[in-house]
C-alpha positions as CSV (number, residue, x, y, z in Angstrom):
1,X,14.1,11.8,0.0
2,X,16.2,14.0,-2.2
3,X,20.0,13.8,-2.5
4,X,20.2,17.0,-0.9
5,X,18.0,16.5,2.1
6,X,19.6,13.5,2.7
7,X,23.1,15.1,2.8
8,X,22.1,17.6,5.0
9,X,20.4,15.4,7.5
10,X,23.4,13.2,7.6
11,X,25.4,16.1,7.9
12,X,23.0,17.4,11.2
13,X,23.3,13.8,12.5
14,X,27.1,14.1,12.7
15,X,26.9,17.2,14.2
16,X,24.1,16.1,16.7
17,X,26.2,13.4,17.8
18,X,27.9,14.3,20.6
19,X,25.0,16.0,22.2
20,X,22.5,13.6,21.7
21,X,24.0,10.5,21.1
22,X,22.1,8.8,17.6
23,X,24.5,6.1,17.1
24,X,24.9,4.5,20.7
25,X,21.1,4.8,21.0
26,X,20.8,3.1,17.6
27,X,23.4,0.6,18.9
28,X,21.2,0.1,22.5
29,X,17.7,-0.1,20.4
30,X,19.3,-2.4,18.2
31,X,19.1,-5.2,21.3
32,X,15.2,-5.0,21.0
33,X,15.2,-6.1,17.3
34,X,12.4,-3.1,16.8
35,X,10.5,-3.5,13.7
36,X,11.4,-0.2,11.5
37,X,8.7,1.8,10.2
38,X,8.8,4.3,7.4
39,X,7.7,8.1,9.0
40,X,6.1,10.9,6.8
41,X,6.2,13.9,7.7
42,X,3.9,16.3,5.6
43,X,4.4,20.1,4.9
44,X,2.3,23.1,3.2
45,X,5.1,23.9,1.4
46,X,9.1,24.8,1.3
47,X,8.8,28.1,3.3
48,X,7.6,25.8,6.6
49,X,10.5,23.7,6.5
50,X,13.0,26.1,8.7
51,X,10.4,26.5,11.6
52,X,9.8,22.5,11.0
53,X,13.5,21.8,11.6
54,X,13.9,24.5,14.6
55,X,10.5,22.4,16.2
56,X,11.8,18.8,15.8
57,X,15.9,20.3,16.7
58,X,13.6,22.0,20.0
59,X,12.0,18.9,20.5
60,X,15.0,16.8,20.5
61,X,17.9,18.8,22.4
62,X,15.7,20.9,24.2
63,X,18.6,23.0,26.4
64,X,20.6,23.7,22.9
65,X,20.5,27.4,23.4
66,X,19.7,30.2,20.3
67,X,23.2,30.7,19.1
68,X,24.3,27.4,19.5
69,X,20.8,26.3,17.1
70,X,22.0,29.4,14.8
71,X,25.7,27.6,14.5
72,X,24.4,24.8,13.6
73,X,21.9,25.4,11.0
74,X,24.6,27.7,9.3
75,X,26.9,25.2,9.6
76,X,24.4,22.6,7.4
77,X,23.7,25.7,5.5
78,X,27.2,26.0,4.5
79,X,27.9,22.3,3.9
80,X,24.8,21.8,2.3
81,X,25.1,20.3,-1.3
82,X,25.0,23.5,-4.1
83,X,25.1,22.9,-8.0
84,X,28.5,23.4,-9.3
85,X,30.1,22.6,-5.7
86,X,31.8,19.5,-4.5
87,X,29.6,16.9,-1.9
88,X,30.8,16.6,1.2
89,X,31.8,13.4,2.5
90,X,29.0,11.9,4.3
91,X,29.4,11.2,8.2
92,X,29.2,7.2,8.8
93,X,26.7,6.4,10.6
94,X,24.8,2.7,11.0
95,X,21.7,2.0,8.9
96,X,19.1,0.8,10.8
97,X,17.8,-2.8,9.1
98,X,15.1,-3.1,6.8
C-alpha cells in the first residue's frame, strides 16, 4: 500500500476508535492467536474508491449518520498527506503479528 493510503487509513482508524473500538478488539482477538491473512481488495479504477470507502465505513458503523460520514471523510481529506505539506503524526495503534 502507498504511503498515502496508509496515512489516511491510520488516520480513519484513530478517528474510528471511539465508535468502533479497533484496538480493544485487536487486543480481545489477540487471545485466539488468529493466523493473519493478507486481504485484497480490487478496484476498476481511482474514481470507485469514494463509494468503496462509504460501502466498507456503511458496513462497519452502520448507525454513523450522513453528516457525521461527511465530517469524517473531510476530516481524512484534510489531514491527508499533500506534496509540499508536512505528515501528520501517525495515530498508534498495535500491529497485528505476522
Amino acid at each position: 500500500m502507498g504511503q498515502p493510503a496508509s496515512t489516511t487509513l491510520e488516520l480513519l482508524a484513530a478517528r474510528l476508535e471511539p465508535f468502533y473500538g479497533f484496538r480493544s478488539l485487536l487486543a480481545f482477538k489477540q487471545k485466539f492467536r488468529p493466523r493473519w491473512e493478507p486481504v485484497y481488495l480490487i478496484f476498476p479504477g481511482m474514481t470507485s474508491l469514494p463509494r468503496i470507502s462509504l460501502a466498507i465505513l456503511r458496513a462497519y458503523l452502520p448507525g454513523l449518520g450522513p453528516g457525521e460520514v461527511r465530517a469524517l471523510l473531510a476530516e481524512a481529506l484534510h489531514a491527508a498527506p499533500r506534496p509540499g505539506r508536512a505528515r501528520p503524526a501517525p495515530a498508534a495503534a498495535p500491529e497485528p503479528p505476522q
